[in-house]
N, C-alpha and C positions, 0 to 999 in steps of 0.2 A: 755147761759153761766151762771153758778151758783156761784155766789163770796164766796170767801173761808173765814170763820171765823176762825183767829188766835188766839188761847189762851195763855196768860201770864202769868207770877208767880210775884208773890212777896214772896222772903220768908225774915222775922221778926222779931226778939226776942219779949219778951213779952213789955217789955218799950215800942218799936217803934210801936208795935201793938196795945198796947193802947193809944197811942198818935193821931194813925192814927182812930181810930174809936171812940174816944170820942172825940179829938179834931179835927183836919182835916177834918174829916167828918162826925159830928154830927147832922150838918145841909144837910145833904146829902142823904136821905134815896132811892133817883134813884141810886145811885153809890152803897151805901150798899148793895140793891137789890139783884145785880146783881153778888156778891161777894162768889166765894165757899172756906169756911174757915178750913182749917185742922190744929188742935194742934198735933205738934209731938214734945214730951217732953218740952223742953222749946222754940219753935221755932213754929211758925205760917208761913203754906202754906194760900198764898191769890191766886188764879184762877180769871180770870172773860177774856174776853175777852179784845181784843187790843184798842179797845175804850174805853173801861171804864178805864183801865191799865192808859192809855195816860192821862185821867183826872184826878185820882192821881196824878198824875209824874206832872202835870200842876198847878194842886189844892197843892202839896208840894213847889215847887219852887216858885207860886206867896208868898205863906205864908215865904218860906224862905228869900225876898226880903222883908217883913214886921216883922218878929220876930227875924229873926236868926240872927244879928248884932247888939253888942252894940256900944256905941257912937263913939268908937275904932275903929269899923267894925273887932271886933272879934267876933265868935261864939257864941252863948248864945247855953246853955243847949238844949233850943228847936232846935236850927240852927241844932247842932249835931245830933239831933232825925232825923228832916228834911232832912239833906245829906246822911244818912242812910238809910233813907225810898227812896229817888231817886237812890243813890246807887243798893241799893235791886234790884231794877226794871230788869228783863231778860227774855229772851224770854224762853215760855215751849216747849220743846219739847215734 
């Protein structure tokens, strides 16, 4: 029995796309790797499979739990990049 690899999307704008690849995952270059990136006009298709997807979506919310509230527990600039980018997160058909 052959286990099925399921692929995901992330789509972007350009902000959250470079939020996500200069900061989110900079130190990241197994998760970059694995990343298939399409610009369509102002909007970024990210592909990669369900596991790597998952570590996004995991490597977004720990950092949202660390940047995205100020002392208020309001949204900071970044919070909003961050709920965006998990937002994003859907399955490709």
């Amino acid at each position: 029995m052959s286990s099925i690899i399921k692929s995901m999307i992330i789509k972007l704008k350009l902000k959250e796309y470079n939020y996500l690849i200069n900061n989110l995952l900079s130190n990241e270059n197994d998760i970059k790797s694995k990343l298939k990136i399409e610009e369509r006009g102002n909007k970024f298709l990210i592909k990669a499979d369900d596991n790597t997807i998952n570590k996004i979506q995991e490597l977004s919310e720990d950092h949202l739990q660390i940047v995205g509230f100020d002392s208020d527990y309001k949204l900071t600039e970044e919070g909003k990049i961050l709920e965006n980018i998990i937002d994003s997160i859907t399955d490709f058909d």
